[in-house]
C-alpha positions in Angstrom: 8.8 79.3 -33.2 7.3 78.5 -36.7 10.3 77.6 -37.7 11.3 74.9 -35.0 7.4 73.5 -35.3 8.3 72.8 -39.4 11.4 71.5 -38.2 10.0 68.9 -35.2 7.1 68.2 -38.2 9.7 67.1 -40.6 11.6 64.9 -37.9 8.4 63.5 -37.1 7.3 63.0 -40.8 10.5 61.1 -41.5 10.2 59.0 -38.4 7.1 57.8 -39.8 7.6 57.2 -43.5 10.7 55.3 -42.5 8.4 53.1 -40.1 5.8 52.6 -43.3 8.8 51.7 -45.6 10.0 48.3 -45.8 13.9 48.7 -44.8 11.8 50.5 -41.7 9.4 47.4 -40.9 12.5 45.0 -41.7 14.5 46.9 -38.8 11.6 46.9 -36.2 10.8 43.3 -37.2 14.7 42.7 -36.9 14.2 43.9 -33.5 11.4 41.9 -32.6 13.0 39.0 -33.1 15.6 39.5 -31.1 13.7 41.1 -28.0 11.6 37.6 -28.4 13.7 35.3 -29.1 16.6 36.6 -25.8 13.1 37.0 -23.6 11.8 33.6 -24.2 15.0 32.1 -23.8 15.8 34.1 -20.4 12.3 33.0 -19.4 12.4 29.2 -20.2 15.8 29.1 -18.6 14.7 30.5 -15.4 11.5 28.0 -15.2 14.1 25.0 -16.2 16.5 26.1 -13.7 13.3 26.3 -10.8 12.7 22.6 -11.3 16.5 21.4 -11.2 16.6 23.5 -8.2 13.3 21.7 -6.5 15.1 18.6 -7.5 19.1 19.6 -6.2 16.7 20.3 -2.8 14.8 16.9 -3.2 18.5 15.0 -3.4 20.6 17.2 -1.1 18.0 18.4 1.9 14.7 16.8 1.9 15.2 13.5 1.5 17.9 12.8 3.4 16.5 15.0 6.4 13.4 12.8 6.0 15.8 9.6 6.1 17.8 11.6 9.2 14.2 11.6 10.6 13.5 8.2 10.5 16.7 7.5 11.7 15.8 9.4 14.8 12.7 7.7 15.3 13.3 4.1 14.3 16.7 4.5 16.8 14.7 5.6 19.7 12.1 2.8 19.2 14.6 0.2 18.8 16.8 2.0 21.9 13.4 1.5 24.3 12.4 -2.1 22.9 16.5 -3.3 23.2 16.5 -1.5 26.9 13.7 -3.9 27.8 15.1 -6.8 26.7 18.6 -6.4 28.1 16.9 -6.1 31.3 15.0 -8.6 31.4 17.9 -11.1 30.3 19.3 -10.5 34.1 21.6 -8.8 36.1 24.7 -9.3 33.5 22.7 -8.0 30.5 23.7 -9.8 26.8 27.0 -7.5 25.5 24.9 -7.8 22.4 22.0 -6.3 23.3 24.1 -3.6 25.3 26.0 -2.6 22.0 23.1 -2.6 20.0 21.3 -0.6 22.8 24.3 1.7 22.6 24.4 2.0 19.0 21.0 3.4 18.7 21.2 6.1 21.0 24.5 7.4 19.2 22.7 6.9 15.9 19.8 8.7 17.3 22.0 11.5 18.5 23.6 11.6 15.1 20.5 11.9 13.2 19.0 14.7 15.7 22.7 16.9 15.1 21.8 16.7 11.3 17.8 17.3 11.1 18.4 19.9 14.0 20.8 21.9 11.0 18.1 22.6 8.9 15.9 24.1 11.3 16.0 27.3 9.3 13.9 25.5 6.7 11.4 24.1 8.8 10.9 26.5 12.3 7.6 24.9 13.1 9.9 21.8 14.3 11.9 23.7 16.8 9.1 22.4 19.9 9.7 19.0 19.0 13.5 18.8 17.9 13.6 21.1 21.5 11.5 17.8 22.9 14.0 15.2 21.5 17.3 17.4 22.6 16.7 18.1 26.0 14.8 14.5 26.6 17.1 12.0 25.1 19.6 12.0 28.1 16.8 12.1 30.6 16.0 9.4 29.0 19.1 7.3 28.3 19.8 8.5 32.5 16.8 6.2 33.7 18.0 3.7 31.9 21.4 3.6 33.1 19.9 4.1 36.7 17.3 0.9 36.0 20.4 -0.9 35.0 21.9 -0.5 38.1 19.9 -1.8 40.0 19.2 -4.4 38.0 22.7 -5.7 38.3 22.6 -5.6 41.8 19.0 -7.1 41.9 17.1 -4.6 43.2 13.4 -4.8 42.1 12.9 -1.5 41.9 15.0 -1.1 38.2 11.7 -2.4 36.9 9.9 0.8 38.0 13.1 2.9 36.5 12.5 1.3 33.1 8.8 1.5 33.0 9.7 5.2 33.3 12.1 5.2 30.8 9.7 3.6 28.5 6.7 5.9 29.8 8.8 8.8 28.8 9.7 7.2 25.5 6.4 7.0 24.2 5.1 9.6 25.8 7.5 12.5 24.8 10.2 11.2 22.8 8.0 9.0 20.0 5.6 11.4 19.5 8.3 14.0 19.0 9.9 12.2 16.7 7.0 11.2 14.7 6.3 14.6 14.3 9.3 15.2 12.7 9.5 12.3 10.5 6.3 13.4 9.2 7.2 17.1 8.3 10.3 16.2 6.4 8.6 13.5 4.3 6.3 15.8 3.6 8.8 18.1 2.5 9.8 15.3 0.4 6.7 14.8 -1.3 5.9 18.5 -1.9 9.6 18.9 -3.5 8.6 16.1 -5.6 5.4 17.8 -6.6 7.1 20.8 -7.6 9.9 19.5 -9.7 7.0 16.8 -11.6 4.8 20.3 -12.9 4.4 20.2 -16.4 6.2 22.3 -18.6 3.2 24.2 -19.8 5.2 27.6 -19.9 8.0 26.8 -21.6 6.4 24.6 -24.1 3.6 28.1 -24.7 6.6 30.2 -25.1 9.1 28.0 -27.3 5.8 27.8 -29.6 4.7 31.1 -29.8 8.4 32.3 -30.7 8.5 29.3 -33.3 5.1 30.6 -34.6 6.7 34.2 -34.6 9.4 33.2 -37.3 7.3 31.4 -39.3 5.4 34.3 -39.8 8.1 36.5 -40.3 9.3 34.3 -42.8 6.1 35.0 -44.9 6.0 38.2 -44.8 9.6 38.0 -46.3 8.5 35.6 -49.0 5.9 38.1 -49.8 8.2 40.8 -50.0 11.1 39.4 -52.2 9.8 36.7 -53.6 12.4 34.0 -51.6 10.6 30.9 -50.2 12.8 30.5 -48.0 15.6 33.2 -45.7 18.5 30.8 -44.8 19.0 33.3 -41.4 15.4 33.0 -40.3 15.1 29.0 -40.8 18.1 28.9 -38.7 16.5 30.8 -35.8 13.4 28.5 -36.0 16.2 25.5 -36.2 17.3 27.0 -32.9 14.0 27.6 -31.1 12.8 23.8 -32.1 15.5 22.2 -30.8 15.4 24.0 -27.2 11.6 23.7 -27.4 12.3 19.6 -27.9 15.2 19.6 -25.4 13.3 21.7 -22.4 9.8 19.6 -23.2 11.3 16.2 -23.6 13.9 16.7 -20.2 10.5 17.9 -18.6 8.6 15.1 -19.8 11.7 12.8 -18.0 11.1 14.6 -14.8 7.5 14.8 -14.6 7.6 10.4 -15.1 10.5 10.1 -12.7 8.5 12.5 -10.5 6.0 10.7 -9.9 7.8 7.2 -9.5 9.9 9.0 -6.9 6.4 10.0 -5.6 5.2 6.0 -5.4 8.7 5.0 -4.1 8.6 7.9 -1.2 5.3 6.2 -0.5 6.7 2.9 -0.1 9.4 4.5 1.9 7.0 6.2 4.5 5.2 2.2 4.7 7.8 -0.1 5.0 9.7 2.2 8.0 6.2 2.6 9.6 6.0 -0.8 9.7 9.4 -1.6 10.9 8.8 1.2 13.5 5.5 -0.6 14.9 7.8 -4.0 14.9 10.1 -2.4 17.4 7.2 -0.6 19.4 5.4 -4.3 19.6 8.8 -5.7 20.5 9.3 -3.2 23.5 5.8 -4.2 24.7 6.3 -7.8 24.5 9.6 -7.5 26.5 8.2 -4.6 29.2 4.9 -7.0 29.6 7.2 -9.8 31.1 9.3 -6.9 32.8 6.1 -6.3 34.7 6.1 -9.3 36.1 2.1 -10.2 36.2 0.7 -5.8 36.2 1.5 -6.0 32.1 -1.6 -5.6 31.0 -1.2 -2.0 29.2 1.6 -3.3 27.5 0.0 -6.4 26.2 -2.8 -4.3 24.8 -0.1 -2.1 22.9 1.3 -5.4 21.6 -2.0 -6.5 20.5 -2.3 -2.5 18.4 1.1 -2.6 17.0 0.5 -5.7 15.6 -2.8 -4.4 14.6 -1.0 -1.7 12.7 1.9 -3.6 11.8 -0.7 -6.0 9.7 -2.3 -3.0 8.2 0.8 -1.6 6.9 1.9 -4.7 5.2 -1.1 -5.8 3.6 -0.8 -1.7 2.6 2.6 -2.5 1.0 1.8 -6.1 -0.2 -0.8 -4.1 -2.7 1.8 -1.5 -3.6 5.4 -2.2 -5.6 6.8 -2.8 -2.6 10.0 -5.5 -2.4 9.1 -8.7 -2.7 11.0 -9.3 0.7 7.7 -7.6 2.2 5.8 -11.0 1.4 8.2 -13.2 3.8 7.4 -10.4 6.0 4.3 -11.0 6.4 4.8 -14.6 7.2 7.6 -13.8 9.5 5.0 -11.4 11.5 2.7 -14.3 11.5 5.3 -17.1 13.1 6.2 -14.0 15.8 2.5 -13.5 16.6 1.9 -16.9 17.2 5.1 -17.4 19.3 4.1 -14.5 21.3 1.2 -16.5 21.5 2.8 -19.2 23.6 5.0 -16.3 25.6 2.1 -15.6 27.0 0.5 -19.2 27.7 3.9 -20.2 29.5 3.6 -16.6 31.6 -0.1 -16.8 32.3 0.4 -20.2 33.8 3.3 -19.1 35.9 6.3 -20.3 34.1 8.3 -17.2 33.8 11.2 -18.2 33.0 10.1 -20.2 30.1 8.5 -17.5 28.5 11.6 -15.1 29.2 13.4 -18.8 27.1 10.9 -18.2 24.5 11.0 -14.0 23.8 14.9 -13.5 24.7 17.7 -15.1 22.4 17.0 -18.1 20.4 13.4 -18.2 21.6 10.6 -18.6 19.1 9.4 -14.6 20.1 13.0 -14.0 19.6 13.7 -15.6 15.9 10.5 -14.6 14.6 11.4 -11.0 15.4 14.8 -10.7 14.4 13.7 -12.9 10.7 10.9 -9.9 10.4 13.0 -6.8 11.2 15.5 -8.3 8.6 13.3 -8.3 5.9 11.5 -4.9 6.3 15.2 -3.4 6.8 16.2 -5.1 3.5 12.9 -3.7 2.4 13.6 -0.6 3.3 17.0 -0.1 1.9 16.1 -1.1 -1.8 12.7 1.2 -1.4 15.0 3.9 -0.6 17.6 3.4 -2.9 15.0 3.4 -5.8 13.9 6.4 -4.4 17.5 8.1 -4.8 18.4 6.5 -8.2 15.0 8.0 -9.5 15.6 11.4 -8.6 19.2 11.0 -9.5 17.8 10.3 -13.0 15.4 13.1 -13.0 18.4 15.8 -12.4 20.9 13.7 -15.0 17.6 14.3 -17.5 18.2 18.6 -17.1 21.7 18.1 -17.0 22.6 20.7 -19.2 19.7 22.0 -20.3 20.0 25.9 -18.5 23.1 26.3 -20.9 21.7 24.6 -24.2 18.7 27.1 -23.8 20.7 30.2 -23.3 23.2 29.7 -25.9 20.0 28.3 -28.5 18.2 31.5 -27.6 21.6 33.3 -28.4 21.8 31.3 -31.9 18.3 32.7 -32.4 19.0 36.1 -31.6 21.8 36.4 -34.1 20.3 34.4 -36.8 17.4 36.5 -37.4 19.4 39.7 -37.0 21.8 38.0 -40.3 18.8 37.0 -42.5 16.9 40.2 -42.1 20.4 41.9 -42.4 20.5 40.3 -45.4 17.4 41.7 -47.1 18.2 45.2 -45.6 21.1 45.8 -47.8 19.7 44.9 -51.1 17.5 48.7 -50.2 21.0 50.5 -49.8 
């Protein structure tokens, strides 16, 4: 028992005096390094890879759900103000106004097949997605049933479309709102979390840099050599993936929040061409009415209202320039609409059908306006999906470099200290 107890003594005893000696503190420093240096870069590379994820999400999911969205919602608005006006061009409706009628439910259809694919992501949508799915062809029935008897010039295919329109705004619009609103959102709070700043990875790239340097000293202390080729490699190593993961960041966090001020745009310039359709519909279901439009009149007069707002809101953002002729555009329509309702007041309906349908004032005005915010809002979004593009190109690469510096790191300190270890053989 005595015996063992001397023996574990003298285990322990050597234990510690090779700890105190130098080849001893060389080894555990030797170690050090290496834990440090593969830690930080396993570390860094995960927080790197976090962001190019958030931004992969941004390109791939969020934004074009949130463009799906609008789709869904600027379709349906355009579907119920088009309805109105084929109608009211008479039994034989314009084949124009039927295609484009046409084309927006398929595109709404489309759009509600791809944002209802990602339901996973977002289940809070499922009432409204459930609202838009089961409604549309409720919807797009009334319609077909107003048409009808429109073509056979029955008066009661005014009442059908009022109900079509009724359950438009009523069910469908607000349904689709909602979901246009979650998945920008989701775009802006992707955006947020790819446009952090690198705070971690710059505090752990520095404190490893800071580790070496040290290190270094304590070598020059111990043999005299200013500098240990092995060691001012690692540090090499560690400063260049500190520059490459900060500066990539820095890239990100500036696109970041352009992509932020250009998602904003966005969201404007398709609320504003949303409230040009909704004002359209109104205009055209007010004349449908025949002399009971009142309501619709007074959700002419809002949209407008809103549709003012929301340019003078993008006028004094970087919004196009196109949103400037815009604003005059809206300005002609409002004043044609104007005289669509002098010529109806008075009696003269079919004047002021002249003026809103075709190559009417109501008519030109309209079409001119909706031309510029879709022109608007095609080069708002593409700016918005060449930005991010340029925010992932900036990490491109960058998961690798920092695994294989943090490698380079590893093995260079293990050679320099490897170095000064076998001058104590």
């Amino acid at each position: 028992m005595l015996a063992e107890t001397q023996r574990n003594r003298g285990a322990v005893g050597r234990v510690t005096g090779l700890a105190r000696s130098t080849p001893g503190r060389l080894s555990l420093l030797a170690l050090l390094l290496i834990a440090a240096s593969l830690l930080v870069g396993a570390l860094t590379a995960v927080s790197v890879q976090r962001r190019s994820d958030a931004l992969e999400a941004l390109a791939d999911r969020s934004e074009p759900l949130a463009y799906a969205a609008q789709e869904v919602y600027r379709s349906m608005a355009d579907a119920d103000a088009t309805a109105a006006s084929a109608f009211l061009s008479g039994g034989v409706e314009s084949p124009g106004l039927r295609g484009r009628y046409e084309a927006d439910v398929a595109k709404a259809a489309a759009a509600l097949s791809t944002a209802t694919g990602e339901i996973t992501r977002s289940p809070e949508l499922a009432g409204p997605l459930s609202t838009l799915s089961g409604q549309l062809p409720v919807y797009t029935g009334l319609v077909e049933t107003a048409r009808t008897h429109n073509r056979q010039g029955n008066p009661v295919g005014a009442a059908y479309l009022r109900e079509a329109s009724h359950l438009m705004r009523s069910a469908l619009l607000p349904a689709a709102q909602e979901l246009y609103r979650a998945e920008t959102g989701n775009v802006l709070r992707d955006l947020s979390g790819a446009g952090t700043w690198p705070w971690s990875e710059f505090l752990l790239g520095a404190a490893l840099i800071a580790a070496l340097v040290l290190a270094q000293r304590y070598l020059t202390r111990k043999t005299n050599r200013v500098f240990n080729v092995g060691l001012v490699a690692a540090t090499a190593a560690c400063a260049v993936s500190l520059l490459w993961v900060v500066v990539a960041s820095s890239i990100v966090v500036a696109r970041a929040s352009t992509s932020e001020d250009d998602a904003k745009v966005t969201d404007i310039v398709a609320r504003a061409r949303i409230a040009t359709l909704t004002a359209r519909g109104d205009e055209t279901l007010t004349l449908v009415a025949r002399g009971s439009g009142k309501v619709y009149e007074d959700r002419f007069a809002q949209a407008s209202q809103e549709l003012d707002r929301l340019l003078g809101e993008a006028a004094g953002s970087d919004a196009p320039p196109v949103v400037a002729a815009a604003t005059t555009h809206l300005g002609q329509w409002q004043q044609a609409h104007a005289r669509v309702r002098q010529a109806d007041d008075s009696g003269d309906f079919t004047g002021a059908v002249e003026l809103a349908l075709g190559g009417g004032e109501a008519a030109v005005a309209f079409d001119a306006l909706e031309k510029e915010l879709v022109e608007a809002l095609d080069r708002s979004r593409g700016e918005l999906t060449d930005t991010i593009a340029g925010a992932r190109g900036a990490l491109s690469g960058a998961v690798p470099a920092v695994v294989l510096l943090a490698l380079i790191a590893a093995v260079a300190s293990t050679a320099g200290l490897w170095q000064r270890l076998k001058e104590y053989r």
